[in-house]
ROSE-4610 file (N, C-alpha, C; in Angstrom, 1 decimal, always signed):
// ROSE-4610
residu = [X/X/X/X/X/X/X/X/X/X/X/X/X/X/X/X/X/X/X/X/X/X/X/X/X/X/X/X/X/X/X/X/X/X/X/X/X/X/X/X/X/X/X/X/X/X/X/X/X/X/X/X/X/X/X/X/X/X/X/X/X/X/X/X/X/X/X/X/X/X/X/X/X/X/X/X/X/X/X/X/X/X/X/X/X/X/X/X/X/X/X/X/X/X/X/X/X/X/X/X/X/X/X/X/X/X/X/X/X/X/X/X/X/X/X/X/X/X/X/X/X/X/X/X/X/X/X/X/X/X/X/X/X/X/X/X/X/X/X/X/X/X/X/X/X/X/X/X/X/X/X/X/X/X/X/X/X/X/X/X/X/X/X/X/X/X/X/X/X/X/X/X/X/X/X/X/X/X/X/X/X/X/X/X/X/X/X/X/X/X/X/X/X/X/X/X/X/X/X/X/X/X/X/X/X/X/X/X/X/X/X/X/X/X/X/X/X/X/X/X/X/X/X/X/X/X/X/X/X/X/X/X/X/X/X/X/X/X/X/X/X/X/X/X/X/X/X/X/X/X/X/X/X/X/X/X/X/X/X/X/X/X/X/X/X/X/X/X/X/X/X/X/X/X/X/X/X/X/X/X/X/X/X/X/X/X/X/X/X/X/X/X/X/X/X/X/X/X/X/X/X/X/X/X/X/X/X/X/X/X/X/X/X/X/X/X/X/X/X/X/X/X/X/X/X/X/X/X/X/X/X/X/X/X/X/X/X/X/X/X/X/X/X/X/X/X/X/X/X/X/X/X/X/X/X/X/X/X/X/X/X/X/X/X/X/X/X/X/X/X/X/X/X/X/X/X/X/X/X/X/X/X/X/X/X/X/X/X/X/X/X/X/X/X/X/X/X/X/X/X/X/X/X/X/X/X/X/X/X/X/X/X/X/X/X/X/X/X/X/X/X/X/X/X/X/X/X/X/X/X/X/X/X/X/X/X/X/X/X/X/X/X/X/X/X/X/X/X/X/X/X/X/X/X/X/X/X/X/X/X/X/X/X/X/X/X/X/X/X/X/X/X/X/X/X/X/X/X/X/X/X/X/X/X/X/X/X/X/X/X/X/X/X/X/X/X/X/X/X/X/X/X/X/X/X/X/X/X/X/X/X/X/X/X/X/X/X/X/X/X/X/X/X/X/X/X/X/X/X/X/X/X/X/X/X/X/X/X/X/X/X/X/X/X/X/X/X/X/X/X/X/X/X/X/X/X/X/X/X/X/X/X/X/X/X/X/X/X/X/X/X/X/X/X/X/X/X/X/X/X/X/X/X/X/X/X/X/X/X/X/X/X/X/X/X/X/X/X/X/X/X/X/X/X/X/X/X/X/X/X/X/X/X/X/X/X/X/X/X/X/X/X/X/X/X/X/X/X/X/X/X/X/X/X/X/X/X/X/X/X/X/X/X/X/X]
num = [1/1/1/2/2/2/3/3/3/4/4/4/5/5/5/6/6/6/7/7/7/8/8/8/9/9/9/10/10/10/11/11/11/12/12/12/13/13/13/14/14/14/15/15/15/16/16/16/17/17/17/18/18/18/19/19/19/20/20/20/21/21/21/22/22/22/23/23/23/24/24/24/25/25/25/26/26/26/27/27/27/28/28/28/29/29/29/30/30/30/31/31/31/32/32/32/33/33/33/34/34/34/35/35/35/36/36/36/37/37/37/38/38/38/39/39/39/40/40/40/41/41/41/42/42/42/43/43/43/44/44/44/45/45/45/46/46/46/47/47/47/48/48/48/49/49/49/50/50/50/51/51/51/52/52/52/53/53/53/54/54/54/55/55/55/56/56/56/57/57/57/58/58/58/59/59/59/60/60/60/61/61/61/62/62/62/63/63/63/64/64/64/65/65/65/66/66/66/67/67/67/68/68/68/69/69/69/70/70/70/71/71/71/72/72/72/73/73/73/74/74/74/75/75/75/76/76/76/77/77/77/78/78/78/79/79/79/80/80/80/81/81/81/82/82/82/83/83/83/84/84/84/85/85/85/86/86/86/87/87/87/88/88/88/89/89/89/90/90/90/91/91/91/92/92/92/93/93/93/94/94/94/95/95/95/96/96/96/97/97/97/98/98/98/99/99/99/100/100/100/101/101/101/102/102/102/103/103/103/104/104/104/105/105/105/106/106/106/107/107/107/108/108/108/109/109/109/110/110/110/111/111/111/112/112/112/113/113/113/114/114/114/115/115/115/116/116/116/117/117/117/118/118/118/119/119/119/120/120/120/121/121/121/122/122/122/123/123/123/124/124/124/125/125/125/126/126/126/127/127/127/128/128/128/129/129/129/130/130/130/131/131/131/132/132/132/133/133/133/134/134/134/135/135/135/136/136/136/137/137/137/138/138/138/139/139/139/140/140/140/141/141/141/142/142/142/143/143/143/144/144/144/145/145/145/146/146/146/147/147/147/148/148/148/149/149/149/150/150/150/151/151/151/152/152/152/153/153/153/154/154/154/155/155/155/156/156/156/157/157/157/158/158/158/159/159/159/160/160/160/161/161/161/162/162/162/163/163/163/164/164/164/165/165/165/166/166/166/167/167/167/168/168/168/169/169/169/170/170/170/171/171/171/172/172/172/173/173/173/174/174/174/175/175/175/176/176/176/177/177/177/178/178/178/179/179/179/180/180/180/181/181/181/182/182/182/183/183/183/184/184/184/185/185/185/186/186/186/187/187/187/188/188/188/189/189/189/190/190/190/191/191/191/192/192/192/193/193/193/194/194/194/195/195/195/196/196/196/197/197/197/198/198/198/199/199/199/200/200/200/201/201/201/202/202/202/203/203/203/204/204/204/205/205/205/206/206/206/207/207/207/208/208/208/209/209/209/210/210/210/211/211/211/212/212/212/213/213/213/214/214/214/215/215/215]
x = [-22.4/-21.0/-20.2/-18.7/-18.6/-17.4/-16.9/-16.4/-15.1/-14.3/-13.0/-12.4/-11.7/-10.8/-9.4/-8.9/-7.8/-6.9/-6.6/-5.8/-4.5/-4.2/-3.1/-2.4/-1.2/-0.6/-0.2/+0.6/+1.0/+0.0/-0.4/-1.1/-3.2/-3.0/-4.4/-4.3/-3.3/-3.1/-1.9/-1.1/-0.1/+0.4/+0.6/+1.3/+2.7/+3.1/+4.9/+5.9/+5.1/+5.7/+6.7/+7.0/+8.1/+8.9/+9.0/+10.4/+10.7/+9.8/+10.0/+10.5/+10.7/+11.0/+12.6/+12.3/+14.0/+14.8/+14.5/+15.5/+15.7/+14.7/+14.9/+16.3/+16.0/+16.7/+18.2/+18.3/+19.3/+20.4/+19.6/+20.5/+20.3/+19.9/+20.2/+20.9/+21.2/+21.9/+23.6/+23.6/+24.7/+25.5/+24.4/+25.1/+25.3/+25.3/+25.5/+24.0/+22.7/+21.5/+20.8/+19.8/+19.6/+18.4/+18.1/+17.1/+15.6/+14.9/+13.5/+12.7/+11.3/+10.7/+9.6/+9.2/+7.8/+7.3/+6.5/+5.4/+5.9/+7.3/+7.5/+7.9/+8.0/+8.1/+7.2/+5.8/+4.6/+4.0/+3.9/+3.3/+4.1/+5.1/+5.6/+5.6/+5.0/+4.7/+3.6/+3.0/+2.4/+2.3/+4.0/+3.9/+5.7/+5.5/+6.7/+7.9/+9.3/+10.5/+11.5/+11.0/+12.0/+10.9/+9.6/+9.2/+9.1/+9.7/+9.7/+10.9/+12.3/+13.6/+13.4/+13.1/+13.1/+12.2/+11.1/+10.5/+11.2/+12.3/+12.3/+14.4/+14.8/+15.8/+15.7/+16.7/+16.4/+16.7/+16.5/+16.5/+17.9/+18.1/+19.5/+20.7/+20.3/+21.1/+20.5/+22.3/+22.9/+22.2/+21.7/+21.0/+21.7/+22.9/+23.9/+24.1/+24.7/+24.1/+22.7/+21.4/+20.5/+19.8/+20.4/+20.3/+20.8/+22.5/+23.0/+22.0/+21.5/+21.2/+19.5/+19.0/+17.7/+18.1/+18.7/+19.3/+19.6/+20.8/+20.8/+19.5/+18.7/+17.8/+16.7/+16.5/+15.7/+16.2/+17.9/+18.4/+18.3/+18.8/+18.6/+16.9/+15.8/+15.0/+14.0/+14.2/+14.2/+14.5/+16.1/+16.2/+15.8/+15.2/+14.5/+13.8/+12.5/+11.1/+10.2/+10.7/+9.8/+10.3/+10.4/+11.3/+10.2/+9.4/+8.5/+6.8/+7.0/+5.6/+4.4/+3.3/+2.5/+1.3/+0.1/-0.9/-2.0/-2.6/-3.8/-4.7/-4.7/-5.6/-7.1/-7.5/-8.8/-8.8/-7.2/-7.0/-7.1/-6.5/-6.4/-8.1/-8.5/-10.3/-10.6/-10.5/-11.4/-11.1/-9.8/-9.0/-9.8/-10.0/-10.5/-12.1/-12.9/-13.8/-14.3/-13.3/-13.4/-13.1/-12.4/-11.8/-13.2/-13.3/-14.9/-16.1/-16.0/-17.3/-17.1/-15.9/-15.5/-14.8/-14.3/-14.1/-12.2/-12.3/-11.0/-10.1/-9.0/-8.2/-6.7/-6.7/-5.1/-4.7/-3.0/-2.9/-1.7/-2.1/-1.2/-0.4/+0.3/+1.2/+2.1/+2.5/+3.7/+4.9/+4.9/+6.6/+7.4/+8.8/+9.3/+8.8/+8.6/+8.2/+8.5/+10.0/+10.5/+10.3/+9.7/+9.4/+8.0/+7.4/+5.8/+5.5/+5.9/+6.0/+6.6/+8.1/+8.2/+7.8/+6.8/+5.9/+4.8/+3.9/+2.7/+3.0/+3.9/+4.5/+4.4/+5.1/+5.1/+3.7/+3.1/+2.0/+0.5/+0.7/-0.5/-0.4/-0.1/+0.6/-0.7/-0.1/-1.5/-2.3/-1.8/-2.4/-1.6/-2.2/-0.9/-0.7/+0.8/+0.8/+1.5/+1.4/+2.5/+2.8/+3.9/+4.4/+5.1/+6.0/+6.4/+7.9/+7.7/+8.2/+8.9/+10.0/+9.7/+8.9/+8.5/+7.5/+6.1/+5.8/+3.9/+4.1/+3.6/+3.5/+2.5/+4.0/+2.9/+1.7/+1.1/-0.1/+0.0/-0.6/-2.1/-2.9/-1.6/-2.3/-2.7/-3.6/-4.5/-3.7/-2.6/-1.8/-1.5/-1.2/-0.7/-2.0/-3.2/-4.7/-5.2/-4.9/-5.7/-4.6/-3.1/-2.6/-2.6/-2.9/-3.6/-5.0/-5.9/-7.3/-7.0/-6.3/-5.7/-5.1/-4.0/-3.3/-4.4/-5.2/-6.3/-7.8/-7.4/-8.9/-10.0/-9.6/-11.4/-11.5/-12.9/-13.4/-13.5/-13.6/-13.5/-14.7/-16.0/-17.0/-17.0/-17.9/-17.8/-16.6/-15.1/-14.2/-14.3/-13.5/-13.2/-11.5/-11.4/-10.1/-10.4/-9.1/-9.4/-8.2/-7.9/-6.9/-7.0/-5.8/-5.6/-5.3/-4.8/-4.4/-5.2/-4.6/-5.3/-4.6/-3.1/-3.1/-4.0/-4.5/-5.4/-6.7/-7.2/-8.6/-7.9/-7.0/-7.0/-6.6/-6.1/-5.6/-7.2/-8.2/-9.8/-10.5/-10.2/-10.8/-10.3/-9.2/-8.4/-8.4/-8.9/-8.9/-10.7/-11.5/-12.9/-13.5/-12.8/-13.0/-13.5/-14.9/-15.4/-14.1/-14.0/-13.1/-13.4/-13.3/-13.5/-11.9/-11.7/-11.2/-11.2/-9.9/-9.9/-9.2/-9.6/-9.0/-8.2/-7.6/-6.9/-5.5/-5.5/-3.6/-3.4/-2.2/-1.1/-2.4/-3.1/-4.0/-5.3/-5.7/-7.0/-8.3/-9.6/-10.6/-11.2/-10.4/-10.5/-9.8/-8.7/-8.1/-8.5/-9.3/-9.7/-11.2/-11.6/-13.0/-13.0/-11.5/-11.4/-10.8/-10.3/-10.0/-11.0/-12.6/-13.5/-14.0/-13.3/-13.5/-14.8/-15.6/-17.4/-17.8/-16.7/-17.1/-16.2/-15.9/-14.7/-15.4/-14.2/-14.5/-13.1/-14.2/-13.2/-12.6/-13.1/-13.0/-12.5/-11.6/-11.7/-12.9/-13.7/-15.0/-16.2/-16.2/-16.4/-16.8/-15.3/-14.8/-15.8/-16.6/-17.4/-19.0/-19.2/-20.5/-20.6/-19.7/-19.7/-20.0/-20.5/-21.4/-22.7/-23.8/-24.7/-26.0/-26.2/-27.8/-28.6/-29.2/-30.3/-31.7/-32.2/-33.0/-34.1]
y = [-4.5/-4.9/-4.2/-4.1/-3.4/-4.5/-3.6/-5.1/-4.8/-3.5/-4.0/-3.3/-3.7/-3.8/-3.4/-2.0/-1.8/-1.3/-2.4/-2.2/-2.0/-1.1/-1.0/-1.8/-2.2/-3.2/-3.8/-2.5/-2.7/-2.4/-2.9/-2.5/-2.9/-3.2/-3.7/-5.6/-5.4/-7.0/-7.7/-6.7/-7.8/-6.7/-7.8/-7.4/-7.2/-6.1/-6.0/-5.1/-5.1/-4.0/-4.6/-5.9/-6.3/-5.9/-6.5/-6.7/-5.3/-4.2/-2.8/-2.2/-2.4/-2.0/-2.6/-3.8/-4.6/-3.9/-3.8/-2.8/-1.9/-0.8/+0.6/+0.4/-0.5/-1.1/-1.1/-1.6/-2.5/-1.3/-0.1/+0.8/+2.3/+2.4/+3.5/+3.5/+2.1/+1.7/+1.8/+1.0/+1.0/+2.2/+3.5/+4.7/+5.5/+4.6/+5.2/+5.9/+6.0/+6.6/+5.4/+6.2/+5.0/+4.3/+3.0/+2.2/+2.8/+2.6/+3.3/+2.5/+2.4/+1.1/+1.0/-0.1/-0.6/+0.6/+1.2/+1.9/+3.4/+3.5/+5.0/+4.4/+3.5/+2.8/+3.0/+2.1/+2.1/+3.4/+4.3/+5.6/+6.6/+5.6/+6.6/+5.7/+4.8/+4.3/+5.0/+4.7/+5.0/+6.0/+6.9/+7.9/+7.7/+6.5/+6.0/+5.9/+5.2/+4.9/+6.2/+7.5/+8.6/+9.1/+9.3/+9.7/+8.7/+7.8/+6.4/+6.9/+6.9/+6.9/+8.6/+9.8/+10.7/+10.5/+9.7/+9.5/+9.2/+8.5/+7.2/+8.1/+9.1/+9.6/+11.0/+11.4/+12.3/+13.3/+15.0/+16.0/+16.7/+16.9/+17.6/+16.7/+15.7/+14.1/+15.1/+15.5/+16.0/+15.5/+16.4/+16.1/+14.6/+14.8/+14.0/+12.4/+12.2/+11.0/+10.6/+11.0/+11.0/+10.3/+10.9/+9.9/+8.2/+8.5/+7.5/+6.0/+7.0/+6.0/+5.5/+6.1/+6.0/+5.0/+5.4/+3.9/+3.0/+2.9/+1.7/+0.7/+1.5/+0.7/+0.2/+0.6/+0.2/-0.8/-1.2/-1.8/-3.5/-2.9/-4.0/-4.1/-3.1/-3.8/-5.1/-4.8/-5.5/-7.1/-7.0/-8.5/-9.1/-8.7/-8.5/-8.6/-8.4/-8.0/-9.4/-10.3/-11.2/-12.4/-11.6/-12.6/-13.1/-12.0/-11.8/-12.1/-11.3/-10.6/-11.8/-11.4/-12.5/-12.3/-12.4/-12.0/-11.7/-10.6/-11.1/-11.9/-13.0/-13.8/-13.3/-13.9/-13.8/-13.4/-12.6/-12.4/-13.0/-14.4/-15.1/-15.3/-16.0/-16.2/-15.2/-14.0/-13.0/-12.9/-12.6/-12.6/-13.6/-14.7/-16.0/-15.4/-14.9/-14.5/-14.0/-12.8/-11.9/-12.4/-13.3/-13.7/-14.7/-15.3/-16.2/-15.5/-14.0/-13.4/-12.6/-12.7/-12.3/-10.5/-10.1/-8.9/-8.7/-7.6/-7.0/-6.8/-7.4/-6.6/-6.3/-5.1/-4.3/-4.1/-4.1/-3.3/-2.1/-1.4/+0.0/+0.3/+1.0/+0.7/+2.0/+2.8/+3.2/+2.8/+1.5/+1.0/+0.8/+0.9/+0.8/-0.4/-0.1/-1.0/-2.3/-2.4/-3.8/-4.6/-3.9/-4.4/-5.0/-4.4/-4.4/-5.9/-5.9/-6.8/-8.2/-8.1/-9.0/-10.0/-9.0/-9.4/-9.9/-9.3/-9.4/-10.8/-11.3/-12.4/-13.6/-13.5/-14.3/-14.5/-13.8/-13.6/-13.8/-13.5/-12.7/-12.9/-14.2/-14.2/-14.1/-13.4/-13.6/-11.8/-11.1/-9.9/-8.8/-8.0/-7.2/-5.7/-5.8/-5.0/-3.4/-2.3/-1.0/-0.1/+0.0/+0.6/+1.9/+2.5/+3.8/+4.0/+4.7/+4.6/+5.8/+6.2/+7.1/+7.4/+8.7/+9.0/+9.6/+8.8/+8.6/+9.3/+10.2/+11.0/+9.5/+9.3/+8.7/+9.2/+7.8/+8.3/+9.2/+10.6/+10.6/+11.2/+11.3/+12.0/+10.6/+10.8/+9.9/+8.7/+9.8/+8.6/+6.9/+6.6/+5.4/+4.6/+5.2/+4.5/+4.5/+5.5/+5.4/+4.9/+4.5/+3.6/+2.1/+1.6/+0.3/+0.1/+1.1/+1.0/+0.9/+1.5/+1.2/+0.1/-0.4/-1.5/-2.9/-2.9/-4.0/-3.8/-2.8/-2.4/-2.5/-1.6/-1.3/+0.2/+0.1/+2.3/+2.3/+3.5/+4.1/+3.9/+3.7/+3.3/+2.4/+1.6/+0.3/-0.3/+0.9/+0.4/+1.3/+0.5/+0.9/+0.8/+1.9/+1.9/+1.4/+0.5/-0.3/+0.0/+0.2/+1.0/+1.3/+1.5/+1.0/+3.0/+3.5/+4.9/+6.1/+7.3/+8.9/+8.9/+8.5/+8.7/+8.0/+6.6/+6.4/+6.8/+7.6/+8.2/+9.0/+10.1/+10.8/+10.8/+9.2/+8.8/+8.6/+8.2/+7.7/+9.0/+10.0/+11.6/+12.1/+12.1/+13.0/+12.0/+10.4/+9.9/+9.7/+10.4/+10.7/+9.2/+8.5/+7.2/+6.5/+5.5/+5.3/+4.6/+4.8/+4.0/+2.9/+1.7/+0.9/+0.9/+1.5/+1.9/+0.4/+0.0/-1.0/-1.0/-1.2/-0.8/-1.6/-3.0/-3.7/-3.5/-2.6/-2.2/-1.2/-0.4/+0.8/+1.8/+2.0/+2.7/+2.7/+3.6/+3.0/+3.1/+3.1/+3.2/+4.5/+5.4/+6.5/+7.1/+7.3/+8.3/+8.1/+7.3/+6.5/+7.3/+7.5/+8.0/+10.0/+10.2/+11.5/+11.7/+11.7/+11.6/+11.6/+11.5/+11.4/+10.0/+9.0/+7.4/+6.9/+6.9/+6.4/+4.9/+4.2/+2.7/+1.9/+1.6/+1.2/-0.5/-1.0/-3.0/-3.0/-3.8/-4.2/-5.5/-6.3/-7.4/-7.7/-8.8/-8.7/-9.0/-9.9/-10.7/-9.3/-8.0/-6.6/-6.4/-6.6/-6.2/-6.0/-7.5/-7.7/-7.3/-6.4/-6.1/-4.6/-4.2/-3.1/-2.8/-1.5/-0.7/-2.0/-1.2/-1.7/-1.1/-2.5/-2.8/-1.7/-0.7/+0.3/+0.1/-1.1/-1.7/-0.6]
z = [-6.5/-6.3/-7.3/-6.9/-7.9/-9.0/-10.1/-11.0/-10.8/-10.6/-10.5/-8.9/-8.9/-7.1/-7.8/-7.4/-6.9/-5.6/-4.8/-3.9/-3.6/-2.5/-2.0/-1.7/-1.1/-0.4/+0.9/+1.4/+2.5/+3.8/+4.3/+5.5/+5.2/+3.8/+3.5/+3.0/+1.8/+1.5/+2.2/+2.9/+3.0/+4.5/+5.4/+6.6/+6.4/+5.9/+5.8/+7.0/+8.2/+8.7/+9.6/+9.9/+10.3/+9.6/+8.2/+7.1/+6.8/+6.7/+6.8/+7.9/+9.0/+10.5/+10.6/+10.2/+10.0/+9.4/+7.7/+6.6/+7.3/+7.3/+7.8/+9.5/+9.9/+11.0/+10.9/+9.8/+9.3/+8.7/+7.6/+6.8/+7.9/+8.8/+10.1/+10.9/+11.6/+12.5/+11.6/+10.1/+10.1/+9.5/+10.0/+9.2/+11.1/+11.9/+13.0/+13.6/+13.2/+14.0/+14.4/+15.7/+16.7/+15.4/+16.4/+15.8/+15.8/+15.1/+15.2/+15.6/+16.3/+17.0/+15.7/+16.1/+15.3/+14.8/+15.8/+15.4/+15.1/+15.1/+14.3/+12.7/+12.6/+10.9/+10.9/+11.3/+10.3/+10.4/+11.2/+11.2/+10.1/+9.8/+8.6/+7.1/+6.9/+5.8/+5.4/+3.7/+3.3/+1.7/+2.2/+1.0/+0.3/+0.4/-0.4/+0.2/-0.2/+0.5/+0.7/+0.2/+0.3/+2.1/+1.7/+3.1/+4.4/+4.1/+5.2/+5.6/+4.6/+5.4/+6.2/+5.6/+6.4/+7.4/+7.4/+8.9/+9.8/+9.5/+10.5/+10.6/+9.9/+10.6/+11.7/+12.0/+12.9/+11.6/+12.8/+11.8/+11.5/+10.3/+10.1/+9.5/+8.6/+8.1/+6.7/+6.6/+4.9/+3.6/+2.8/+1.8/+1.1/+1.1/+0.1/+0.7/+1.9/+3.1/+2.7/+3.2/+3.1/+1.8/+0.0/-0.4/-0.2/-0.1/+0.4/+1.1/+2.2/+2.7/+2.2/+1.6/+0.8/-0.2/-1.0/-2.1/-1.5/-0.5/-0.1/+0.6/+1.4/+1.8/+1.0/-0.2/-1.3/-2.3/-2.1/-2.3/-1.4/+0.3/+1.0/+1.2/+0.7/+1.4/+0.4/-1.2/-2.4/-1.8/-1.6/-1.5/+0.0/+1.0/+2.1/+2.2/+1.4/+1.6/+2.4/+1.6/+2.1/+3.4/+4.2/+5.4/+6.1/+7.0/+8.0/+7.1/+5.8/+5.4/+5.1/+5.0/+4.7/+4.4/+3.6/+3.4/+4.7/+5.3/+6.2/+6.1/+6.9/+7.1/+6.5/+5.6/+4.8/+3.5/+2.9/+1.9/+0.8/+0.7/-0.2/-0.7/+0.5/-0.5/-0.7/-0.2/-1.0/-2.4/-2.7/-4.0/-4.9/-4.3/-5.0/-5.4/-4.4/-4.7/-5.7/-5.3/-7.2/-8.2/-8.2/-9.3/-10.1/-8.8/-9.2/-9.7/-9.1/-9.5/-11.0/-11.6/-12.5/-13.2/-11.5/-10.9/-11.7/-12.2/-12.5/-11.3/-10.8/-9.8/-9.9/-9.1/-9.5/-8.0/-8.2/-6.8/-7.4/-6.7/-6.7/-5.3/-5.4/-4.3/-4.3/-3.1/-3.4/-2.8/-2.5/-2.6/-3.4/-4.0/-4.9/-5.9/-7.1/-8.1/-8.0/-8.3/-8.1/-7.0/-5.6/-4.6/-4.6/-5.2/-5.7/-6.3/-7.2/-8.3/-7.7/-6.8/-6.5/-5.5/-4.8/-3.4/-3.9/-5.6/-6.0/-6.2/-7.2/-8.2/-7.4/-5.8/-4.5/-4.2/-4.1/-3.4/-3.3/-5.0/-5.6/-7.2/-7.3/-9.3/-9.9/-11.1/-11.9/-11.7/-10.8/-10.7/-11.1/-11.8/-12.2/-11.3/-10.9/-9.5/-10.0/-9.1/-10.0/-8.9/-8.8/-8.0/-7.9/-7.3/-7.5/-8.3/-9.5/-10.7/-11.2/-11.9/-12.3/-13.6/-13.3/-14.5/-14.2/-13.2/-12.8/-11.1/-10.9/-9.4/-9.1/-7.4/-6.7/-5.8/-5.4/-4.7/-3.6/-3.1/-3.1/-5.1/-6.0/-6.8/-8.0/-8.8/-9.2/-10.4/-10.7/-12.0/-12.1/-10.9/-10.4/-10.7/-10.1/-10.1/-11.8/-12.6/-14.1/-14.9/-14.7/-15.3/-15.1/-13.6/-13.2/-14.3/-14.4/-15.1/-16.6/-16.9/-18.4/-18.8/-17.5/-18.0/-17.5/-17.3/-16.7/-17.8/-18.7/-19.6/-18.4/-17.6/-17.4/-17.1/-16.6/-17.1/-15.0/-15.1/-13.8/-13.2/-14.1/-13.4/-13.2/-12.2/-11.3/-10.5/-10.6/-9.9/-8.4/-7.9/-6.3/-6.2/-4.8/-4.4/-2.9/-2.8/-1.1/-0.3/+0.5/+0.9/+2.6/+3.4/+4.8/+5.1/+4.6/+5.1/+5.1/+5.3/+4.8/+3.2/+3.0/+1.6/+0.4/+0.9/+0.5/+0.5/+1.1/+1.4/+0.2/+0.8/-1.1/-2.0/-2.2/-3.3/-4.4/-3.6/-3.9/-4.6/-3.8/-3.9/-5.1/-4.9/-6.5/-7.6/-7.2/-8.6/-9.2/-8.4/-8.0/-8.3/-7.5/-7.0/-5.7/-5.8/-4.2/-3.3/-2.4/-1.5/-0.9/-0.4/+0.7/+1.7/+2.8/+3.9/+4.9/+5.1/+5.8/+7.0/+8.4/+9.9/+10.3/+9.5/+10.0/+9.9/+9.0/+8.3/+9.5/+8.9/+9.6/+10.1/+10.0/+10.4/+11.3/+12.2/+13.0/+12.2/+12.9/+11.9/+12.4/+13.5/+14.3/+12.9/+12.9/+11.5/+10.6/+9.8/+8.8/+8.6/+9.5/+9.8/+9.8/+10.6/+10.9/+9.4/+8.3/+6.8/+6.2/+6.1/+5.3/+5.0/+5.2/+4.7/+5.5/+4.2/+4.7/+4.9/+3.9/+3.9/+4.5/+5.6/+6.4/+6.6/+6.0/+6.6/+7.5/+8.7/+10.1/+9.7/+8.8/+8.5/+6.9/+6.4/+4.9/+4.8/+5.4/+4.6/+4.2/+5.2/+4.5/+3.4/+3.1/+1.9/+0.9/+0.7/-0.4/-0.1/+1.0/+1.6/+1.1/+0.4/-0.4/-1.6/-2.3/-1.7/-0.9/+0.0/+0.8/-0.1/-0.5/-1.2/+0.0/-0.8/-0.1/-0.8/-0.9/-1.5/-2.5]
């Protein structure tokens, strides 16, 4: 087993893609562009709130606007976040599990920091959460992951990266970190599989069946 767990957030610990489909909803429409549906939000989550809002606008929206409407939504989606959102069912015991088996855990994230923290704090108190910052290149490149491991004191060996996406598959690679790949978030276990991701749990309870005793 391994001793420390750092996870992602969205789409692995926490179902957010309502309250993210809403904001994004909420700061496009009132700049005059159409509404975007469910599944073109979550297919554009993943690599932070600048590539979510260009996902989710059309092509040719002025560099200058463009921030505009990027700040604002990181604005309204802060005091938003937690309308809809809510842990996946089986989350909480596992959490508990580790905690019982005496396991380090982090979550990394690239949603805005303040957003991070204040969903962890709700959600998840007691875990120390990090988000996208200035300073630290977000994920897929490895910084986000070895300042979680620093600020948690633990070493790279015996940790894991857990994670719902492809940016997580190479967030795992470039931080030459094992993955556990989970099929229940924003992602199938078809893309998850076509990305390199060997240890895929359908299930949280998975989770902890990782690595697989080869006797």
């Amino acid at each position: 087993m391994y001793t420390t767990y750092l996870f992602d957030l969205d789409g692995t610990l926490l179902d957010t893609a309502q309250d993210l489909a809403d904001a994004v909803n909420h700061i496009v429409t009132k700049y005059g562009y159409p509404a975007c549906s469910y599944q073109q939000v979550v297919d554009a989550t993943g690599n932070g709130a600048r590539e979510l809002i260009h996902g989710c606008l059309p092509a040719g929206v002025a560099a200058e606007e463009f921030d505009r409407i990027l700040e604002e939504y990181k604005v309204y989606y802060e005091a938003h976040s937690c309308i809809k959102t809510a842990p996946y069912e089986g989350i909480m015991p596992l959490l508990e599990k580790l905690k019982e088996k005496g396991c380090k855990v982090g979550i990394v994230s690239n949603k805005p920091h303040g957003a991070v923290v204040e969903l962890a704090a709700k959600f998840f108190p007691g875990i120390p959460a990090f988000g996208e910052r200035t300073g630290i290149p977000r994920k897929p490149a490895p910084d986000m992951v070895y300042a979680a491991l620093t600020e948690l004191g633990a070493e790279k060996e015996g940790a894991v990266y857990v994670g719902d996406s492809e940016v997580d598959v190479a967030t795992a690679k470039n931080a030459a970190m094992p993955l556990i790949a989970v099929s229940w978030g924003f992602r199938s276990r078809e893309l998850l599989e076509s990305c390199g991701a060997v240890q895929i749990a359908d299930t949280v309870e998975e989770v902890l069946h990782f690595p697989v005793d080869k006797g």
